[in-house]
N, C-alpha and C positions, 0 to 999 in steps of 0.2 A: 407271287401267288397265282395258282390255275386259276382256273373258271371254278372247279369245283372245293376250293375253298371261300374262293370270292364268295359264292352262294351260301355256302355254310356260317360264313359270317353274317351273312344278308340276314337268313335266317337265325341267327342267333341276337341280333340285334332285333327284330321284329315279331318273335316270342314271345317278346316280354310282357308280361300282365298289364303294364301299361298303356307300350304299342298295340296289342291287340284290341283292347278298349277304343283308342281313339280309330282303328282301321275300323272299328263295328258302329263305332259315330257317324264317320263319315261315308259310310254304306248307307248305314241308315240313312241319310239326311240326304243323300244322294238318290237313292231308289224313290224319297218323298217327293222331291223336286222336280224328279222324271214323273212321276204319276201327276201332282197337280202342273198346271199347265199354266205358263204366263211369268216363269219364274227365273230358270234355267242356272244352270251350274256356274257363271259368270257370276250372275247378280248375286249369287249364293255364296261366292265366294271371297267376294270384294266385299260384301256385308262382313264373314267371318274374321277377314282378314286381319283387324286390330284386335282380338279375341286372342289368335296364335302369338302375337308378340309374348303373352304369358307361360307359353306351352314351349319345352323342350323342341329345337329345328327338325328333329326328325318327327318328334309324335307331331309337330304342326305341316309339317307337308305331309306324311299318311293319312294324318286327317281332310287334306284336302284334298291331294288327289283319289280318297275314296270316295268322296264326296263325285267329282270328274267323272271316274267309270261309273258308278254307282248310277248317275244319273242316266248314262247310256242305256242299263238295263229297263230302268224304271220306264223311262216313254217308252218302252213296247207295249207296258199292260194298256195303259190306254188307247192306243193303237190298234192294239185286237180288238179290244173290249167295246170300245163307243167310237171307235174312228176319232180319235183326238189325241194326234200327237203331244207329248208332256215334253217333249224338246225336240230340237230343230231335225235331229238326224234319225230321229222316230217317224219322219213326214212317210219316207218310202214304205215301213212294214202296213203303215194303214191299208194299202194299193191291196194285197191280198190277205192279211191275217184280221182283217176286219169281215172282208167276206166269208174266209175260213168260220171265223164266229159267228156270221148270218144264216153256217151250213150245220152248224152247232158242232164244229172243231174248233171251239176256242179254249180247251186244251191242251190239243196236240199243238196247236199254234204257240201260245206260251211257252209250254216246254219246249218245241223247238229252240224257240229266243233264250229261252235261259242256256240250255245245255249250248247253243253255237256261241254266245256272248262267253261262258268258258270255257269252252274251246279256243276262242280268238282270244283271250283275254292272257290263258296260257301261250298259246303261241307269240303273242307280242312281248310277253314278259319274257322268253328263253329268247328271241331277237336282243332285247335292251342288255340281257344277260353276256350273252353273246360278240355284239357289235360293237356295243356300248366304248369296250375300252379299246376298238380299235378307232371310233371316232374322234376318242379324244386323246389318242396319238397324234391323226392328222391333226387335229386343230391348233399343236402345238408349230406344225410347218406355216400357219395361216399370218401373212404379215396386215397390216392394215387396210393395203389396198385388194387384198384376198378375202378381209370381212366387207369391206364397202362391196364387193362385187358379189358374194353372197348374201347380202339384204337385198341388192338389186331383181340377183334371181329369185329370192323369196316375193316381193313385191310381184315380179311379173307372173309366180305359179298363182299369188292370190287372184291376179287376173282373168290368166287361164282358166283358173279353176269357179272362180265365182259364176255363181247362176247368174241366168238372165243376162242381158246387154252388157259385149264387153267396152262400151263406151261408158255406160254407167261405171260399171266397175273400177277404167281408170278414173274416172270423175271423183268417185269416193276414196279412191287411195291417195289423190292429188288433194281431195280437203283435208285428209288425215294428216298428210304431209304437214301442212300448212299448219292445222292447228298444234302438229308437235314442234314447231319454229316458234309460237311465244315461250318466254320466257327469259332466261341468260341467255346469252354471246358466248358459246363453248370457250371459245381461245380470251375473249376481253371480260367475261362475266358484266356485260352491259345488258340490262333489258331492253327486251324490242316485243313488238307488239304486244303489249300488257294494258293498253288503253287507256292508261294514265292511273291504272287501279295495280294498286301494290298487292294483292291477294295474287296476282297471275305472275307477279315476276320470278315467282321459281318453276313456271310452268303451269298447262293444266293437269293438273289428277287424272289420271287412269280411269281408277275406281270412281272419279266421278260421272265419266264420262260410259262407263261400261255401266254402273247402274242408272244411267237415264236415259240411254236408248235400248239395253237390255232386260231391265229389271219395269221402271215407269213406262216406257215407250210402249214393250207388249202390252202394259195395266190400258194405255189407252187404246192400244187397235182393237182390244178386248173388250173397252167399252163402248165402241163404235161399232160393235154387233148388235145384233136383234138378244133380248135374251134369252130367249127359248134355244139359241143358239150356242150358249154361254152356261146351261143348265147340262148336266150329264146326269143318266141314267144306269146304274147296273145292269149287269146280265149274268145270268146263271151259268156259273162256271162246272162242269162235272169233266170226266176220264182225263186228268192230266199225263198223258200219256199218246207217243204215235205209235201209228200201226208197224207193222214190219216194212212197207212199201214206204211210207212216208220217210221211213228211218234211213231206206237206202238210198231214196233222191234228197234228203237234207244235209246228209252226212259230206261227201263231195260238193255240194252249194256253200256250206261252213266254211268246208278247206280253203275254198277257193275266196271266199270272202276275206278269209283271216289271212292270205298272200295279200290279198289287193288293198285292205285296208291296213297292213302294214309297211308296206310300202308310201301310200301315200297320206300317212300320218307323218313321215318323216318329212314332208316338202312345208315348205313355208303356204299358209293358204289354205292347205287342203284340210285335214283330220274327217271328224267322225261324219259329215253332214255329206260332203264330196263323195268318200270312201262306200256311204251307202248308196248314195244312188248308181256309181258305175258298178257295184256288185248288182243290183236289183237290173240296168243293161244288160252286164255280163252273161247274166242267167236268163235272160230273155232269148239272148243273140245264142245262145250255147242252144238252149230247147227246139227251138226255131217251131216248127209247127204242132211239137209233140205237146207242148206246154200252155197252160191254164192262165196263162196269168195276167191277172186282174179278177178271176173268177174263184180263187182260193187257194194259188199253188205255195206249198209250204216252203219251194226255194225262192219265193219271192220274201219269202220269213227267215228263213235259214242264213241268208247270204247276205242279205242288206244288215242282218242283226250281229253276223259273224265282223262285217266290215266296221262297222261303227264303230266297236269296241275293241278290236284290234288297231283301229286309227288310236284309239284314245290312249291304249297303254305305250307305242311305239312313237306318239308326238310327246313325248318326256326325251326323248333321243337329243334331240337336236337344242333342245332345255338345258341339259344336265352338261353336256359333253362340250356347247358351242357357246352355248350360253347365250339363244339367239331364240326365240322365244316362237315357233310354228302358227301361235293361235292364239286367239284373245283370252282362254284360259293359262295356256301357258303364261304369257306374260305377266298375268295376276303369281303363279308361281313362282315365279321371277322377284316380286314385288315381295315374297315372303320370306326370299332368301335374303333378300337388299335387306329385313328387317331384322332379322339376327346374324345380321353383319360377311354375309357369305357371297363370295363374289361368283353369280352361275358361270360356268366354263371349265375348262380341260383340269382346272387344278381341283376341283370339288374331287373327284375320284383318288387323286394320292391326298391332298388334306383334310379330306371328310370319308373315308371310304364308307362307315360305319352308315353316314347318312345315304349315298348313292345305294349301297350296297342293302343296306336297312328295307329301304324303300321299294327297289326294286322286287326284294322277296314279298313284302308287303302287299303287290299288287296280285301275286297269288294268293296269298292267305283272302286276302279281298274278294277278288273273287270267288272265290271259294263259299264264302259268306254270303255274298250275294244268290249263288243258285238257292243256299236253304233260305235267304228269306225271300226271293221273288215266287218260290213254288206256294209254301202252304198259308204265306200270309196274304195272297191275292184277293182274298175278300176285306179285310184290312184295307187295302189301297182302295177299292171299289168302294167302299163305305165312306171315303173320305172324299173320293169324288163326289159328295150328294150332297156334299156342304155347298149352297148358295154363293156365288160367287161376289153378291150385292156385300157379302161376310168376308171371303175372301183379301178385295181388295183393302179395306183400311190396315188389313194386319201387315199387308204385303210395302204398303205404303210408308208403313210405321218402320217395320227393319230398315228400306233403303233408308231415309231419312238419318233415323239410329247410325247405321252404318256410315253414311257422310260424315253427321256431324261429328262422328267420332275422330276421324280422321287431323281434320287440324280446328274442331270449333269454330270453325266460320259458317253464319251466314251465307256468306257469296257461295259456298259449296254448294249449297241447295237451290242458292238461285241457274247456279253453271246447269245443276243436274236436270231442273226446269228445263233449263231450253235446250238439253240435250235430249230431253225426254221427246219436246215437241220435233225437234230436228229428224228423231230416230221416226215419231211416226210419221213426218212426211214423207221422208226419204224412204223407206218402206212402201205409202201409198203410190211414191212416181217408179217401183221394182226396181229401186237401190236397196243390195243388203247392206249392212253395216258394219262386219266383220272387215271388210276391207278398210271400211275408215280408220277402225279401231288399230288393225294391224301397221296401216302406216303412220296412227299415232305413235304407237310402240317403236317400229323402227327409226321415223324418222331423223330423231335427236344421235339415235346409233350411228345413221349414214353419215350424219354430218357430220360426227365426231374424227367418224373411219377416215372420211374423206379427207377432211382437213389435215390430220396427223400424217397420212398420206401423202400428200401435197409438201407439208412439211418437211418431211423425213426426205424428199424428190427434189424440194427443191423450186416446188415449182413445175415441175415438169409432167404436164398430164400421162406420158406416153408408157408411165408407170406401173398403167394397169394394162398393159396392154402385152407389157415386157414380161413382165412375171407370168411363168407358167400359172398356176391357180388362179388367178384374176381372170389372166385371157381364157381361160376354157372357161370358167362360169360366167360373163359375158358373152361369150359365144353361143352358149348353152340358153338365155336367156333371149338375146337377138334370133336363135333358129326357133326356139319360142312361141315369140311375140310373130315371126314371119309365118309359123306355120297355123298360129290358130289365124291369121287372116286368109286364110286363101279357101273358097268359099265351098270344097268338100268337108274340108274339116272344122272350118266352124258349122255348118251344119250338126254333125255329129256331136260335135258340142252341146249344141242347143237341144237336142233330140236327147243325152242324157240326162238332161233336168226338168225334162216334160214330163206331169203325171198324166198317165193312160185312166 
């Protein structure tokens, strides 16, 4: 089959009165998420998660990866509107479409973000269209020591790419390590560090651990604010619409977002948070003195908004095709296909096309959705901003909760999610993010499996990754890496894309 039956099927499987339904659920619930703040698409989704075990494979990942982009849209409103990001990769649009708002273009500011988020949204979706099944060609040449050495380079982009100290960053990818090593003995199925407590011998939970540093963890830096801090105010929203001028410096800041954060939505590390801030660079460095920004420039709206959202639809790539999970979202998607029995990787496209194919049209129609309801129901979300957060939190406490103990009825869940809660906001207060822990939770168990089977298959003989063409170039790829963010022009520059002006 071409491409353009592949899509016709996509699209015919994602029509359905069904499909359509759960893609407008998880919009919805996605653009809510994004507006209220402290919640994020993680904890939203590891809450949802035992829900889809009832729902048909494909309507339960539409639903949740609407749920994914949906959110990207949604922290823009807030972003313009009060300077309060509704998710991590909204940080950058606040920098100008907050000011935009204080000049009373918080219109044109909006609609920017909507129309570039599907702009990128489309673009990322003819990428997965596209690339999609040549990725998971390659991945059928990938022997074990060629996946061990691609979680490695994943590992080292989350480095690269994570804000703030890259000391920190290995630090958290090394506890993350760590904490994915309790549990079985891959090859002897022996527990080891489970601490004498049989609740950990099959491992820690994911979803445990992503909603108590992302779901509880924010609940507490959020109460460890002033409240007047914590309280948000509307603003009068009128002309949703840009000028001609503004149309024609938005339009190429989009483009170029929706390259940049399609690109690096496929790396292990990066997606929507990364992708914005080097477009919000991008278009600084591109302006150079002609440009506003920090003052109200709309490609500082255009391009961070374009990037986000094209990271979020093109980090299903490396999901679907490698079955190696980009992001702490992803790997919850991961967790949904484990749950109606489907193993992510190369074979998902010939034995499930219906779902790969499904899904990917799906993220059009979604989008699609999205622009009509982020345009005329923005007072909708602003109204809901005004809800007290002292209210807030017990409901937000309640899902997690729900959500754990759904999982396996333990107790010990909720005490794990405790002190993952306090962990996430320390490690927060000393400028550790958490995304890297998470992600070498996620990998870790992978490498080790990789590696061993590897070892295995060799004999014994490390030199294995070294022999094989695709091991050695992603090793390679990683060590030039690791040598170039050290050398002290380029970590500079590093550092300088994740400063807000």
């Amino acid at each position: 089959m071409d491409l353009l039956d592949n899509i016709a099927l996509g699209f015919g499987v994602a029509l359905t009165l069904q499909n359509i339904a759960y893609a407008f659920v998880g919009c919805v619930l996605g653009t809510l998420i994004g507006v209220l703040p402290g919640i994020g698409p993680v904890a939203t989704i590891a809450m949802l998660l035992p829900v889809t075990y009832a729902l048909p494979p494909v309507s339960a990942l539409i639903m949740l990866a609407g749920i994914y982009y949906g959110a990207q849209y949604g922290g823009s409103t807030t972003s313009i509107l009060v300077n309060l990001p509704g998710e991590s990769a909204s940080v950058v649009t606040c920098i100008d479409g907050y000011q935009m708002a204080r000049n009373g273009r918080a219109g044109a500011a909006l609609a920017a973000a909507a129309l570039a988020s599907f702009l990128a949204g489309t673009v990322g979706t003819l990428l997965i269209a596209a690339f999609g099944p040549l990725l998971s060609e390659l991945a059928f040449t990938f022997g074990q020591a060629d996946y061990f050495a691609l979680m490695v380079l994943g590992l080292v982009c989350a480095v690269v790419l994570a804000s703030g100290s890259l000391l920190r960053a290995v630090g958290m990818i090394l506890l993350g390590l760590l904490f994915g090593l309790v549990g079985r003995d891959v090859n002897t199925g022996i527990a080891r560090y489970d601490l004498g407590r049989t609740e950990l011998i099959d491992g820690i939970g994911f979803v445990v651990v992503a909603l108590g540093m992302f779901g509880l963890g924010e609940i507490i830096a959020n109460l460890s604010r002033r409240e007047e801090k914590r309280e948000v105010f509307a603003r009068r929203v009128s002309g949703l619409w840009l000028t001609r001028e503004e149309f024609r410096a938005a339009t190429p800041a989009a483009l170029r977002g929706s390259a940049l954060g399609s690109f690096l939505g496929i790396l292990p590390g990066g997606g929507p948070t990364i992708s914005a801030f080097s477009a919000y660079t991008l278009e600084k460095r591109l302006a150079g003195q002609r440009g506003t920004f920090g003052a109200g420039d709309i490609r500082g709206v255009a391009g961070p908004e374009a990037a986000n959202n094209a990271a979020a639809q093109t980090t299903f790539i490396p999901m679907l095709t490698l079955g190696i999970p980009p992001n702490a979202t992803m790997a919850l998607m991961v967790g949904a296909l484990t749950l109606h029995n489907i193993q992510p990787g190369p074979q998902v496209m010939t034995q499930n096309p219906q779902l790969f194919w499904g899904l990917i049209a799906s993220m059009w129609i979604g989008n699609l959705m999205l622009v009509v309801l982020n345009l005329p129901l923005i007072g909708l979300w602003v109204r809901l901003l005004q809800v007290p957060y002292r209210l807030m939190v017990p409901a937000i406490l309640m899902f997690c909760m729900i959500g754990v103990w759904s999982l396996n009825g333990s107790s010990f869940d909720l005490l794990l999610m405790a002190f993952f809660a306090v962990l996430g906001f320390v490690m927060a207060r000393l400028g550790c993010e958490g995304a890297p822990l998470l992600l070498g939770l996620i990998l870790g168990p992978m490498m080790e499996e990789s590696l061993r089977r590897a070892l295995l298959l060799s004999r014994g003989d490390w030199s294995t990754f070294i022999t094989r063409p695709i091991s050695a170039t992603l090793l390679a790829v990683a060590l030039a890496l690791l040598v170039a963010v050290l050398l002290p022009t380029l970590r500079r520059k590093r550092e300088e894309a994740f400063r807000e002006e």
